[in-house]
N, C-alpha and C positions, 0 to 999 in steps of 0.2 A: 483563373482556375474554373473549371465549367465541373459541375455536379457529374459524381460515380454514373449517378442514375442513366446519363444519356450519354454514356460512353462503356465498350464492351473488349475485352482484350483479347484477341484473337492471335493464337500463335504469337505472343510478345506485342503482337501493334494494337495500338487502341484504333477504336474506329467510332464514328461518332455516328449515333440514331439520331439526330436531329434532322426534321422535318422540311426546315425552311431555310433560303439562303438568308447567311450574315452581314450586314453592311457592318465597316470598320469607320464609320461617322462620331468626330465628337463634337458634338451640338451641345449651347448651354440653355436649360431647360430649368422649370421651376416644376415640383412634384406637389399636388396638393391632394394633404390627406383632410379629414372632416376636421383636427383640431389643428393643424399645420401645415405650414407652405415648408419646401427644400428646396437649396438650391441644388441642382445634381447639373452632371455635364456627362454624357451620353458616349458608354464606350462601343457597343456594337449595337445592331436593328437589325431584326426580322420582323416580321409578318408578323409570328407568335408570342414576339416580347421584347425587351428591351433590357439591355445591363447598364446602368448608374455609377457613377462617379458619387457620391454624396458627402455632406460635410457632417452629416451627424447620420448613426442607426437610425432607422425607420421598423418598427413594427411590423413582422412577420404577419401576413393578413391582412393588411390594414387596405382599404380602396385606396386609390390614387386617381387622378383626374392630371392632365401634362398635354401641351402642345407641342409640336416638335415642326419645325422651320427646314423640312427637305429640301436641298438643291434640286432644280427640275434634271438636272440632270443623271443621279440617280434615278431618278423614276423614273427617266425615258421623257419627261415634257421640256418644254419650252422654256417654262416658268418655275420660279420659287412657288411651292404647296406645300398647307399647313395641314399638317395632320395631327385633328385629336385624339385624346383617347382616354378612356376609362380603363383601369385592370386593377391591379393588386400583386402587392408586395411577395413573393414566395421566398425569395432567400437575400439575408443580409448578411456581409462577412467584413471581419476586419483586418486587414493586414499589413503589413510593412510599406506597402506602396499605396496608402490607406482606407479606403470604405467602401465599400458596391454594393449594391440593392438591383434584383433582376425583378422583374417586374411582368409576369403573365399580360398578354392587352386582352379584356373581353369584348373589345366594343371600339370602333374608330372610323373616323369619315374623313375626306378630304376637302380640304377648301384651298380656292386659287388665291392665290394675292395681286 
């Protein structure tokens, strides 16, 4: 379920303001916040953020630090690249199919393996 905010309904159809394209990658990732590690498993990627699998709520706000093990083949390389990253927590929700945490990136670099 993606946020009211970046969706607009036009004549019945939603249409989505989002920015950057989505990868539908799920990668298992460790989230580390200043008092806590998560395990989370990675349901879509973009550019601007990332949505989580997670095993427990995570703090609205909260910084996060996370590496993420891209196939080169999404990004167009050769190789497996790791990409870090710094951001923070914006929205946690919990539902029937259970926990996600989307996660803002403010900050990330690439390294080869």
């Amino acid at each position: 379920m993606y946020p009211v905010a970046n969706t607009v309904m036009s004549f019945g159809r939603q249409i989505d303001l989002r920015n950057s394209l989505r990868f539908p990658l799920h990668l298992q990732v460790t989230l580390k916040t200043p008092t806590r590690e998560y395990s989370a498993k990675t349901i879509d990627i973009s550019a601007g953020g990332i949505l989580f699998y997670t095993e427990c709520g995570i703090e609205v706000g909260s910084p996060v630090e996370f590496t993420v093990e891209m196939p080169g083949d999404v990004l167009g390389a050769n190789h497996v690249v790791l990409v870090k990253c710094q951001g923070r927590v914006v929205r946690c929700t919990e539902e029937a199919s259970g926990r996600s945490a989307a996660v803002v990136i403010d900050e990330y670099h690439f390294e080869r393996l």
